[in-house]
C-alpha positions in Angstrom: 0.0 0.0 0.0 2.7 2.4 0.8 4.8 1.3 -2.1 1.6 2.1 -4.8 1.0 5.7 -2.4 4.6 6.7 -3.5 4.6 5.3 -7.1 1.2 7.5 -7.2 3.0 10.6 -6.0 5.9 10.2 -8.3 3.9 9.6 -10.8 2.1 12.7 -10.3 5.1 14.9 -10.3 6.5 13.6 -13.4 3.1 14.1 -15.0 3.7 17.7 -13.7 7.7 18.5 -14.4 7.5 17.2 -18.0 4.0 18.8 -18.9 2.3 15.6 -19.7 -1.4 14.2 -18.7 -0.7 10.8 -17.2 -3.1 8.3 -15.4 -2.9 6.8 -11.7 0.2 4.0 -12.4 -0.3 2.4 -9.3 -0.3 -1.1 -10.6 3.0 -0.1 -12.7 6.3 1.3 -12.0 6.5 5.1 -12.3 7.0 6.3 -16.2 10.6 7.0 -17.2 11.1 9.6 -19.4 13.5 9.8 -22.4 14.5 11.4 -25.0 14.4 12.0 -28.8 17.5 11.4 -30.9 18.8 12.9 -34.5 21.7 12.3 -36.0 24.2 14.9 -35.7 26.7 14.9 -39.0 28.8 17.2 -37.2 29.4 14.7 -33.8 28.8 11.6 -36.2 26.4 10.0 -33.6 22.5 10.1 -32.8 22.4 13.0 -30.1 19.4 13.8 -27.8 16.6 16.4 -27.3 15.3 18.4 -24.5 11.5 19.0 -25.7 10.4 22.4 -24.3 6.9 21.9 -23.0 6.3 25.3 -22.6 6.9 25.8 -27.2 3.2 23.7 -27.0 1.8 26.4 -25.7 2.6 28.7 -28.1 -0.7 30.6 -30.3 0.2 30.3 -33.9 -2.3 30.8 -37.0 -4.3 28.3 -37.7 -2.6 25.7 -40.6 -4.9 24.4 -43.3 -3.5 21.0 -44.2 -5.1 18.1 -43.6 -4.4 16.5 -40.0 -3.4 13.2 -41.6 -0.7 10.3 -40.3 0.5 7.0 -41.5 1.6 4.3 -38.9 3.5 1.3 -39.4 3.6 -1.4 -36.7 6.0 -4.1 -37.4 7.2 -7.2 -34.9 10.7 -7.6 -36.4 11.4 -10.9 -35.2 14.4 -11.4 -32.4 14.8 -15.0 -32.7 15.6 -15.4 -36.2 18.9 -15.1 -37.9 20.5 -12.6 -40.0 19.3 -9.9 -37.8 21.2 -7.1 -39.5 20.3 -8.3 -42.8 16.7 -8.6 -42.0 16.6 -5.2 -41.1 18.0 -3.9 -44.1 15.5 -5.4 -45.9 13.1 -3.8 -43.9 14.4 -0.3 -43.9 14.9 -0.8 -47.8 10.8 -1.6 -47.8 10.2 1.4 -45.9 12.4 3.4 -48.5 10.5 1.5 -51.4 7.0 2.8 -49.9 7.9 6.2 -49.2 9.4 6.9 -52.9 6.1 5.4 -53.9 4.3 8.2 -51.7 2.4 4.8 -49.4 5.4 5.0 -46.8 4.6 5.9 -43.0 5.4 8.8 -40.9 5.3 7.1 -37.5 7.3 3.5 -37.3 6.2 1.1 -34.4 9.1 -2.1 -34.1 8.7 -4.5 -31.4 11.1 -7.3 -31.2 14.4 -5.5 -31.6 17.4 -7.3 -31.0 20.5 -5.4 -30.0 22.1 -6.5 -33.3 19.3 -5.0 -35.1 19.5 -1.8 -33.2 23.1 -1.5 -34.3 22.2 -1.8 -37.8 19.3 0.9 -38.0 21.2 3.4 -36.2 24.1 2.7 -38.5 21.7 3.0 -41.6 22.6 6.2 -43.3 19.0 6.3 -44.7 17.5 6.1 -40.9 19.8 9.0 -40.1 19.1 11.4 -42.2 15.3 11.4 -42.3 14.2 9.7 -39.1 14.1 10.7 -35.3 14.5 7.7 -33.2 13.1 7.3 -29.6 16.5 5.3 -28.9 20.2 6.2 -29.3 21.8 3.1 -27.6 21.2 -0.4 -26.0 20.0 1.7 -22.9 16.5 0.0 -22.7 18.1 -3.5 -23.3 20.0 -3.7 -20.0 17.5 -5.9 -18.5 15.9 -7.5 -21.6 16.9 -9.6 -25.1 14.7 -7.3 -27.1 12.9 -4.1 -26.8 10.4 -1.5 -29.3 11.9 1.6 -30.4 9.6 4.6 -32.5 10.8 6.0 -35.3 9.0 9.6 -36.9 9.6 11.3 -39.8 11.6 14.3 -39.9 9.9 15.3 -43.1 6.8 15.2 -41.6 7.8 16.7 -38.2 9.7 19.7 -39.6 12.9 20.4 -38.8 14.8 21.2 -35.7 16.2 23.9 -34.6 19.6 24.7 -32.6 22.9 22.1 -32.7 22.6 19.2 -31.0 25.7 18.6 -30.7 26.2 22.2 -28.7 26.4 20.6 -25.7 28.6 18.0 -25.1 26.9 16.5 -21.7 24.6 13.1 -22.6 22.7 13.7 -18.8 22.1 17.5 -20.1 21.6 17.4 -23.5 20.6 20.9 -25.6 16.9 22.1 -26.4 15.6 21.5 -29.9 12.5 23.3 -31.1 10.0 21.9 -34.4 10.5 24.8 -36.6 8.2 23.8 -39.4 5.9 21.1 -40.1 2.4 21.1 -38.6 3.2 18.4 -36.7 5.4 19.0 -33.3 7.3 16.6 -31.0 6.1 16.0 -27.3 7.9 14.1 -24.5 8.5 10.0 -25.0 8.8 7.6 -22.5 8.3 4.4 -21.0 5.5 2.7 -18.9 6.5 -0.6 -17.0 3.4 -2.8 -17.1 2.4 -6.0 -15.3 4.3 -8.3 -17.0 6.5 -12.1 -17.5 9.0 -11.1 -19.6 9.7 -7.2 -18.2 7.7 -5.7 -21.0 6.7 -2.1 -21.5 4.7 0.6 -23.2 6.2 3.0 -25.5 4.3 6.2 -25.0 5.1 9.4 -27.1 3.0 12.3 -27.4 2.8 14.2 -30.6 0.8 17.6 -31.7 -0.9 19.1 -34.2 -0.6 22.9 -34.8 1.1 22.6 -31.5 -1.8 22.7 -29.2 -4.2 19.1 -29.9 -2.3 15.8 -28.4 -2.3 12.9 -29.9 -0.7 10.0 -27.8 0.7 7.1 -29.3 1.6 3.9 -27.4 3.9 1.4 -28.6 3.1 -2.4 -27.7 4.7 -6.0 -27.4 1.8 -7.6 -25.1 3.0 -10.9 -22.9 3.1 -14.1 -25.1 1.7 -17.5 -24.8 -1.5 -18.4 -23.4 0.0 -18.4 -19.8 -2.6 -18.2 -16.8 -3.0 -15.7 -15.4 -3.0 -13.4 -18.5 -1.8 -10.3 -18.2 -2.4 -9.0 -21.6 -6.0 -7.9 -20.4 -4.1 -5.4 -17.8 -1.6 -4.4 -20.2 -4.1 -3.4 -22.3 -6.4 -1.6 -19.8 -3.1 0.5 -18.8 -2.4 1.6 -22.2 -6.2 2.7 -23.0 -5.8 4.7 -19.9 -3.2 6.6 -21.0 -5.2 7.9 -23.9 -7.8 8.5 -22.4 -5.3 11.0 -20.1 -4.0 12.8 -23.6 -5.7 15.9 -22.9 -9.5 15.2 -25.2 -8.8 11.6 -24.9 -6.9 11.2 -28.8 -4.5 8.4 -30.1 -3.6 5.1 -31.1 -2.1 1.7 -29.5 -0.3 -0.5 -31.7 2.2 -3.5 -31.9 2.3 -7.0 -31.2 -0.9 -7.9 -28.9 0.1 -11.7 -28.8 -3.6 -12.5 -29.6 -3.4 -16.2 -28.8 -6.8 -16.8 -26.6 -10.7 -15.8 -26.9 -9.9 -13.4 -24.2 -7.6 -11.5 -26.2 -9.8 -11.6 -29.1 -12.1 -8.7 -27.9 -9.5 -6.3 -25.4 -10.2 -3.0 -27.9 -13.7 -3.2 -27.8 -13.6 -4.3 -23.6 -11.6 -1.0 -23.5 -13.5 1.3 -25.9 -11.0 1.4 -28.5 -11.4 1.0 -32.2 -9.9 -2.3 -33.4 -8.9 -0.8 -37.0 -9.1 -4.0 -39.3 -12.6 -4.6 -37.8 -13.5 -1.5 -38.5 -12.2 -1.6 -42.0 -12.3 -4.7 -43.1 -15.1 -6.6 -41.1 -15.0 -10.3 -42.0 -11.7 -10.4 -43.2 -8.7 -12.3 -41.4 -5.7 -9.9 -41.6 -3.6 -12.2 -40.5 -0.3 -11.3 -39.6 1.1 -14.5 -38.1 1.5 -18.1 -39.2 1.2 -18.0 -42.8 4.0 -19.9 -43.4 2.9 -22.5 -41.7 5.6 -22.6 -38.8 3.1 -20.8 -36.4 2.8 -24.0 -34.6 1.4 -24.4 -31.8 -0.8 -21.2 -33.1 -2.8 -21.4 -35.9 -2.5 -18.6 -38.2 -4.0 -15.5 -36.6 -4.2 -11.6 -36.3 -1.6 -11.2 -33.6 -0.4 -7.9 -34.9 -3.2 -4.9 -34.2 -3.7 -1.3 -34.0 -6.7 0.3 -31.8 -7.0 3.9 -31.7 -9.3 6.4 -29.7 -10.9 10.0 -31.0 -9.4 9.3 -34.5 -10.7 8.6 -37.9 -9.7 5.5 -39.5 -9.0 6.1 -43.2 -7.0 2.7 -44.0 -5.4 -0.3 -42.8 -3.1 -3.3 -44.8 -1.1 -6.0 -44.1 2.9 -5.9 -45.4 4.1 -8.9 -45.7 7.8 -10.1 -45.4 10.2 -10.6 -48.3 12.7 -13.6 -47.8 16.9 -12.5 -48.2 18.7 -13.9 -50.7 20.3 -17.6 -49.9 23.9 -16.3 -49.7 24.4 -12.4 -49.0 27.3 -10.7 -47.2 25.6 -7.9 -45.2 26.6 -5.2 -42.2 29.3 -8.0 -41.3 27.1 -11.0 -41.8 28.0 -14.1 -43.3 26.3 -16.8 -44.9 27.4 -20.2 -46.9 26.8 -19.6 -50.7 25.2 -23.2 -50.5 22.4 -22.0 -48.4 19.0 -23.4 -49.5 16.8 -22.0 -46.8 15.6 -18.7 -47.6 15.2 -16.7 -44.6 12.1 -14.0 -44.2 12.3 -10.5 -42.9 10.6 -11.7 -39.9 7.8 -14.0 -38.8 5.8 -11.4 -38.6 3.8 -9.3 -41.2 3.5 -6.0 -40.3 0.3 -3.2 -40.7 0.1 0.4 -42.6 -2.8 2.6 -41.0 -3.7 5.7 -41.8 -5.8 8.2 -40.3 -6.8 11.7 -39.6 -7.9 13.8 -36.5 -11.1 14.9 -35.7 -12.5 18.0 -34.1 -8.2 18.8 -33.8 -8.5 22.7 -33.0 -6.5 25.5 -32.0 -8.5 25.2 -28.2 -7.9 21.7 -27.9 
């Protein structure tokens, strides 16, 4: 009792200090806050930002684009091999969608191996047009895996001041959107009930720097394991929208949907279940269609849910295999390698949306 008294306080006062709505966490640890990276040329590494709350707040004229995203929610697969390979392949999708003008603005990966967190922040694509919530193995100290978010600099505007000006990791400088209608908020991590030490990825993003949009990041506990936890997970993460100032925002990621429990958690918890919504009757699966899902039958394990937002579209993207025999980021395979290995075993979902009723007063 005293314990969940002092989590509650804390919590409270980092909702507080960093500007940010956040729900009674009782039943999790307190939120740890993080920051954004870019990649500084100058420095040659990825190099934090200090998000001003106070730069929300500001009054500017009213923008008339069109309040749309695109999110892409992909379980990259730590267990396989070729892990810097496989996420080559991916970023090199990513590329291929954006030059064909169907790539996201908001990346979701679950799953991410340390070796396949080396390789994106080596990529010099990721580093020139993506912010990343991570910079380093920091949030795999205690875990094989971990999510990581990934936005669009294009589509969040630029930045202004050097991040490299201050030389200090604990005290890294202030960085500012200076165009774009869409603005950074804070990120950070909520430590859930859960087997294997999972978390939510939280991030808040704005709109003509006053409407919050919260997106939550999700690898739900796996296997059908009693008692589930997924349930609770779930619950925790629709609470924190439902904190985001109107109550706007989307959860996505792996939901490990492997009982008739799971089947139904967005609608238990008032959220839109997207595919539903867009495609009722149709499976969407995203796991098992290779038929090595055993002991789970194909299935939509992969799912986003979103709150106060307008669906416009959801698909599934489906891995490509590597070649058989490939030299890649230091890997090695033999040339007489008949096995061709996917990009993961999972398929991963593009969804796009808009905001509704996002005004000025919000």
């Amino acid at each position: 009792m005293i314990m969940s008294f002092i989590s509650s306080i804390r919590t409270r006062y980092l909702a507080w200090s960093h500007s940010t709505p956040l729900p009674d966490l009782s039943e999790s640890a307190p939120p740890v806050f993080q920051h954004w990276h870019i990649f500084d040329k100058s420095s040659c590494q990825w190099a934090p930002l200090v998000h001003n709350a106070q730069d929300l707040g500001e009054t500017l004229s009213p923008i008339s684009q069109t309040p749309n995203l695109r999110l892409l929610t992909w379980n990259i697969d730590a267990f396989g091999d070729r892990h810097e390979a496989r996420m080559e392949g991916i970023l090199s999708k990513l590329q291929q969608m954006l030059a064909g003008g169907n790539g996201p603005d908001i990346v979701f990966f679950q799953e991410v191996s340390r070796k396949a967190l080396t390789c994106l922040l080596q990529n010099a694509w990721a580093r020139e047009f993506w912010i990343s919530s991570e910079a380093d193995e920091t949030n795999w100290a205690d875990v094989p895996f971990a999510t990581m978010t990934l936005l669009s600099r294009a589509r969040f505007g630029g930045l202004y001041g050097n991040p490299s000006s201050n030389p200090e990791p604990t005290s890294p400088p202030t960085a500012a959107v200076s165009n774009g209608s869409f603005f950074l908020g804070p990120v950070w991590r909520v430590k859930y009930p859960s087997r294997f030490n999972r978390d939510a990825l939280c991030c808040d993003i704005f709109w003509n720097r006053t409407t919050r949009i919260r997106l939550v990041n999700v690898h739900l506990d796996s296997l059908p394991i009693q008692p589930n936890q997924r349930p609770r997970q779930v619950a925790i993460a629709a609470n924190l929208l439902r904190t985001a100032g109107v109550g706007r925002g989307v959860i996505a990621g792996d939901w490990n949907t492997v009982t008739e429990e799971d089947l139904t958690l967005a609608q238990k918890n008032s959220l839109v279940d997207a595919w539903e919504h867009l495609h009722p009757g149709e499976d969407g699966f995203t796991w098992g269609l290779d038929g090595k899902g055993d002991p789970f039958p194909p299935g939509r394990l992969d799912r986003v849910a979103v709150l106060g937002i307008r669906l416009v579209d959801i698909r599934v993207v489906h891995p490509e295999t590597l070649p058989t025999s490939i030299e890649s980021a230091g890997e090695r395979t033999a040339g007489d390698s008949k096995e061709a290995v996917p990009w993961s075993d999972h398929s991963g979902l593009v969804c796009s949306f808009v905001l509704v009723g996002a005004t000025e007063n919000d």
